[in-house]
N, C-alpha and C positions, 0 to 999 in steps of 0.2 A: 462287771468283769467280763462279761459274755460278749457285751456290745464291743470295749475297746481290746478282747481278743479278735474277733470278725474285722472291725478297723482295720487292727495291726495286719491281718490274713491280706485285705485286701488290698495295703498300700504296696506290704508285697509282693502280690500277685499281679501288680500290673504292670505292663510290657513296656511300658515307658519309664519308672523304676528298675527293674532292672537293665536296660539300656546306659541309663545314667551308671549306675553301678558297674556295670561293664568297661564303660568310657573311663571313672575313674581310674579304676583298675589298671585298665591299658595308659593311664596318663603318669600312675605313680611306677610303672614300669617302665615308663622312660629312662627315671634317672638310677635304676638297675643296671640296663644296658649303657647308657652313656658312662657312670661313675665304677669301677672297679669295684668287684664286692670281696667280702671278708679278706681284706688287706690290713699288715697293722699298721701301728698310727705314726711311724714314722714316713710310711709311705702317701699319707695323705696330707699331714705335714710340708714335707717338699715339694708335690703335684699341685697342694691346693692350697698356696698360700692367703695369709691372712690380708697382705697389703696389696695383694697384685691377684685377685681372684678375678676370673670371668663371670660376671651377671653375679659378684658378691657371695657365689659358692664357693665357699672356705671351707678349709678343715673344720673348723669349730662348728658350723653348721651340720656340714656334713656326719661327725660324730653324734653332735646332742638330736639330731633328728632322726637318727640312728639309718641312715640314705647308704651306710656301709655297708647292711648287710638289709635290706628293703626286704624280702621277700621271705627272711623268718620271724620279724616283728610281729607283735599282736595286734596292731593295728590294721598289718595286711591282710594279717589271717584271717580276722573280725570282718574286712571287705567280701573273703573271699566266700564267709559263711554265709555272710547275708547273701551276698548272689548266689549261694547255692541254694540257700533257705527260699531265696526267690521265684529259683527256676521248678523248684520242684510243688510251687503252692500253683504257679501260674499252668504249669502243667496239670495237674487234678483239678482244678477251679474253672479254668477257661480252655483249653487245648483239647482235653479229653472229653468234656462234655460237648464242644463242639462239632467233634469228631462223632461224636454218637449221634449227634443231630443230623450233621450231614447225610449218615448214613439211613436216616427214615425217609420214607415217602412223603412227598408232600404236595397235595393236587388243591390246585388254587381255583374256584368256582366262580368266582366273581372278575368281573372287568377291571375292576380299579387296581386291585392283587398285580395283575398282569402288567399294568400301564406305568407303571413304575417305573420298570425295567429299562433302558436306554435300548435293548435291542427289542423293541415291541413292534409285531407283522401282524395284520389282519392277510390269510390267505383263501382265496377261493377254493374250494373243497366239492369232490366228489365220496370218495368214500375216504373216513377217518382212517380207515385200517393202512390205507394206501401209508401214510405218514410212517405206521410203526417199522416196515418194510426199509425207509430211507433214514433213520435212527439209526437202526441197526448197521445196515451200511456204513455208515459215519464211527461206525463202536462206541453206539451209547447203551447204557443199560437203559430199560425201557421200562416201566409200570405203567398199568391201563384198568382203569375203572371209570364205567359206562363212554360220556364224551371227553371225560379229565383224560390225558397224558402229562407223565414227568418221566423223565430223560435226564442221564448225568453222565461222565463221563475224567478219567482223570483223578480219582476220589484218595490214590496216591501221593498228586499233590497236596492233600490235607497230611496224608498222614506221618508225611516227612519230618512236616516240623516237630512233630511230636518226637521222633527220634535225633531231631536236633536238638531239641534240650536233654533228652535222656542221654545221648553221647555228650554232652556240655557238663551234666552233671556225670556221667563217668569218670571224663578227666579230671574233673576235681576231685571226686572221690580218690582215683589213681596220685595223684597230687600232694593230696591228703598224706596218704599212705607214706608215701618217697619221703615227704618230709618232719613225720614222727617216726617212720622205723627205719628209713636211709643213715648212714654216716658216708664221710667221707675221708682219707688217710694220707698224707703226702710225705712219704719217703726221700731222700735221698741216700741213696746205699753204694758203697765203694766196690766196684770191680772185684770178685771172689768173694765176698760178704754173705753171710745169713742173717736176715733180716725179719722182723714181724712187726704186728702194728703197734704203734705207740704215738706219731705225733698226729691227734687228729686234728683236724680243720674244723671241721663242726657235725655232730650227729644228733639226730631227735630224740624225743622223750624215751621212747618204747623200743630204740634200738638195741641191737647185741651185736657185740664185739665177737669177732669168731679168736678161733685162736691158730691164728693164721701165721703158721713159718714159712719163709721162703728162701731161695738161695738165689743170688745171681752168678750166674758161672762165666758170663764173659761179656763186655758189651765193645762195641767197636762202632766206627763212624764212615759211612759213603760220603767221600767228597765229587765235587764238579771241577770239572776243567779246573776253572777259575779258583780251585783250594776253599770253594766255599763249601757248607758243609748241605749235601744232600740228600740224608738217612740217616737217622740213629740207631742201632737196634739192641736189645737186652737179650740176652738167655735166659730165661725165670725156670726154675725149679719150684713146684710148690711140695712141701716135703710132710710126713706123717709124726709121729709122736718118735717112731723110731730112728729118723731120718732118712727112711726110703722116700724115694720120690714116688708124689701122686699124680704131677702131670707136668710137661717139660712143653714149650714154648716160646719159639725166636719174636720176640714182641716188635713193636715200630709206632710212629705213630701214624691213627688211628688201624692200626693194627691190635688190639688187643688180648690178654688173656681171659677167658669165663671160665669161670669154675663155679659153682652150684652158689650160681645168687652174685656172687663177687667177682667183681670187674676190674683187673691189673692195666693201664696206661703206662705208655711210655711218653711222659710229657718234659723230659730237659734231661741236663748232661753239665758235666762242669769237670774238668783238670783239676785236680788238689795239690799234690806234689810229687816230689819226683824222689828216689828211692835211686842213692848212690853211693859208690866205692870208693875210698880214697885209699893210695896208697893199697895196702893187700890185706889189712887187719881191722878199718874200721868204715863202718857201715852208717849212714848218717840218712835222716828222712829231713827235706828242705820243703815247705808250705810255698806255693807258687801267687802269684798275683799277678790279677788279669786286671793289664790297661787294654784300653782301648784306642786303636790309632786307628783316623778317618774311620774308614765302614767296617775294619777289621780287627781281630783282638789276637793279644799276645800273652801270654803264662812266664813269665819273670820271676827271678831267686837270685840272690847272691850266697857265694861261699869262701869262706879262707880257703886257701889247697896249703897255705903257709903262713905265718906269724908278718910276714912283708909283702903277702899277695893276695888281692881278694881278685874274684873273677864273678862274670854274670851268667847264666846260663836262660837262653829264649826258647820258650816254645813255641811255633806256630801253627802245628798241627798233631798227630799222631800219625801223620805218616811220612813227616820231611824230618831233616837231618833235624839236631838240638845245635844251637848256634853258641860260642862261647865267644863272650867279648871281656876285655879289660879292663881296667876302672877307669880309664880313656876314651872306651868307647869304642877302642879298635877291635875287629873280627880277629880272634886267634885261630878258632877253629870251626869246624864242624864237625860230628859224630853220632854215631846210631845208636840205637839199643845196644847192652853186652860188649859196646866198642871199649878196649882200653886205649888211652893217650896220655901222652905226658904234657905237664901243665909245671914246666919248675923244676921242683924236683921232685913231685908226687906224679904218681899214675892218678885218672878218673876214669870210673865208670860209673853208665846210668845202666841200673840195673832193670828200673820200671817208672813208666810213667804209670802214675796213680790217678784214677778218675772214678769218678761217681754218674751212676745211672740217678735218674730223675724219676721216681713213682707214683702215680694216681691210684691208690686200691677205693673201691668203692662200691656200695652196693643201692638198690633201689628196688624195694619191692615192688613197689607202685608202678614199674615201667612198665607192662605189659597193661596193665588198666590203662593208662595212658595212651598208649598204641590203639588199644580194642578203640578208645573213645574216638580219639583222631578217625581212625577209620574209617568207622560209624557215620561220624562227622561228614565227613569227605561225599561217600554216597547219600546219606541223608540231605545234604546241599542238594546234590547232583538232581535227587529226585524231584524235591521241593520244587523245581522248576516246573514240572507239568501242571500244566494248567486245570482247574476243577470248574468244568463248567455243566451249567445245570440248563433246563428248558422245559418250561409248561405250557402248554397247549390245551385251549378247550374249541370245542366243537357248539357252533349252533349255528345249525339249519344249515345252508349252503355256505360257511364261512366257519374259518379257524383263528384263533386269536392265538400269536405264539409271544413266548417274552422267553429269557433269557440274559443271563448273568453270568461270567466267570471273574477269579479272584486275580488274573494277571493274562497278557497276550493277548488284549482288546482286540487288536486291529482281528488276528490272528482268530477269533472268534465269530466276529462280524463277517469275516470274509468263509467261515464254518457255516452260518446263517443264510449268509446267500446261495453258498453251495446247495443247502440243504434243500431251496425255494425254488431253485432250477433242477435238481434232480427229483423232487416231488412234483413240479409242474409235467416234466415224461409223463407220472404216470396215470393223469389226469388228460 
């Protein structure tokens, strides 16, 4: 049992496993990004049909491989353990003892030791000490015992990578978190509505539901020139048990609300219906339906205003007239909000157009782990590039033997070495 734990430790631990694991990782996140995730099934249905699929990704596929929702499967998760299980054996196993090793002395006494090296100098020599002098110059650390010198420099770049897998496994930890104690919540709420959570999308094991009221008190739309549409924006109210407000907020999108942990989006908008007067005594709510013409869309209803007269009413925005056409087709009118007209022998009026804001509520513990890691990441890279290069020198009689090795920026080193053989020849 001892021997195939050590196995198991070390197939883990080595940097070519997880590499591979990485890769896969990043290969079954492809089809995350490519394929819409937690969609229902009529929408993969229509997109991904059975008889006319690209590369035979169908719906049916798509569902039994469960490719709809990729990233909370056990299978991925299972991925994600094992690379994290990976990174952190390969880290105490191989990184961190390496790193301890770098850090000793180490004077190499023998010729052969040295000849190794690819940058191996035999240099003529008057005094040894002269050498320690031009080391230093160069900003190397220097240790000296009798005619042994070792010389290093750079020893940052070792210890980067060590903080690149601990930021690697930060963000998964962060990861982790987001998505056993994350939910997410998608609202649509009507114009002056109070509203709380109820339709979720999907939340992890260990999450909580807050109890979260809110009001929308008004939403309205920035159009362009052109009447297309160029900002949405929400009023949010989040309100108390009593219904005071506890924080007020003109949202947009990627404009958001925070409030402690919980993150309000403003991601869509939809026209419902329109809210109108006929005649002076009866008050009628008509559900709108949106076709769509070439690259633009329109809000449509029909109404009787008479037993011998129906009529249609267009909306094409919330801020141009409401257009009324006949069961012909022909333009009768045009009219605004609170306009009265006569249509027959009835008055109409639109009293409101009815619309719904579009809401993301959501929260994610894990985001700040994730952040710290990236970070981490970012300059831990940055560092990793310095180079760690090392050089022993022994002394005998009127000659020096030098070697030297670094782990990256050969040229870059070699032309450090020559540097080093022309500013030590001065002082000889």
């Amino acid at each position: 049992m001892k021997n195939l734990t050590w196995n198991i430790l070390k197939k883990l631990g080595n940097l070519n496993f997880s590499i591979f694991i990485l890769l896969l990782i990043a290969s079954i996140s492809v089809f995350g990004t490519i394929i819409p995730q937690d969609q229902n099934l009529s929408y993969y249905q229509f997109n991904y049909p059975v008889h006319h699929s690209l590369f035979n990704l169908n719906w049916q596929i798509i569902i039994n491989y469960n490719l709809n929702h990729v990233y909370t499967t056990w299978w991925f998760i299972l991925l994600l353990v094992i690379f994290f299980t990976s990174l952190i054996v390969c880290t105490f196993s191989r990184q961190l003892p390496g790193l301890k090793k770098a850090r000793k002395w180490k004077f190499f006494q023998q010729t052969q030791s040295l000849r190794r090296y690819k940058n191996y100098r035999i240099l003529n020599v008057k005094l040894l000490s002269n050498i320690l002098y031009v080391l230093n110059a160069r900003e190397y650390y220097v240790f000296h015992k009798k005619s042994s010198i070792y010389a290093y420099k750079g020893l940052m770049g070792r210890v980067a990578p060590v903080f690149v897998h601990i930021s690697i496994i930060l963000t998964l930890i962060g990861s982790m978190v987001g998505l056993f104690g994350g939910f997410m919540v998608q609202e649509m709420v009507p114009n002056g509505e109070v509203f709380h959570i109820q339709n979720i999308i999907k939340s992890g094991f260990i999450s909580r539901l807050p109890n979260l009221v809110g009001k929308v008190n008004y939403f309205e739309i920035d159009y362009n020139i052109d009447n297309s549409v160029k900002q949405f924006f929400s009023s949010i109210s989040l309100l108390d048990n009593q219904g005071h407000p506890l924080i007020n907020k003109v949202i947009s999108v990627n404009q958001p609300l925070k409030y402690k942990g919980i993150t309000l989006y403003q991601t869509d908008w939809q026209i419902n219906s329109l809210r109108l007067r006929i005649s002076t005594d009866m008050y009628i709510q008509k559900k709108l339906d949106k076709i769509k013409i070439g690259d633009t869309y329109i809000w449509v209803c029909d109404i009787s205003v008479s037993p011998n007269m129906k009529i249609f009413l267009v909306v094409s925005s919330l801020k141009d007239k409401i257009l009324i056409y006949d069961f012909n087709g022909r333009l009768l009118n045009a009219l605004n909000l609170n306009e009265d007209i006569q249509i027959g022998d009835s008055f109409l009026t639109v009293k409101e157009i009815m619309v719904s804001t579009g809401l993301q509520i959501k929260t994610d513990p894990g985001l700040y782990i994730v952040y710290s890691g990236f970070l981490m990441l970012m300059v831990s890279i940055s560092v990793s590039y310095i180079s760690y290069s090392q050089i022993w020198l022994n002394g005998h009689g009127d000659s020096i033997e030098l070697g030297g090795v670094t782990n990256r920026a050969e040229l870059t080193f070699e032309e450090d070495i020559i540097a080093l053989q022309r500013q030590y020849s001065k002082y000889n």
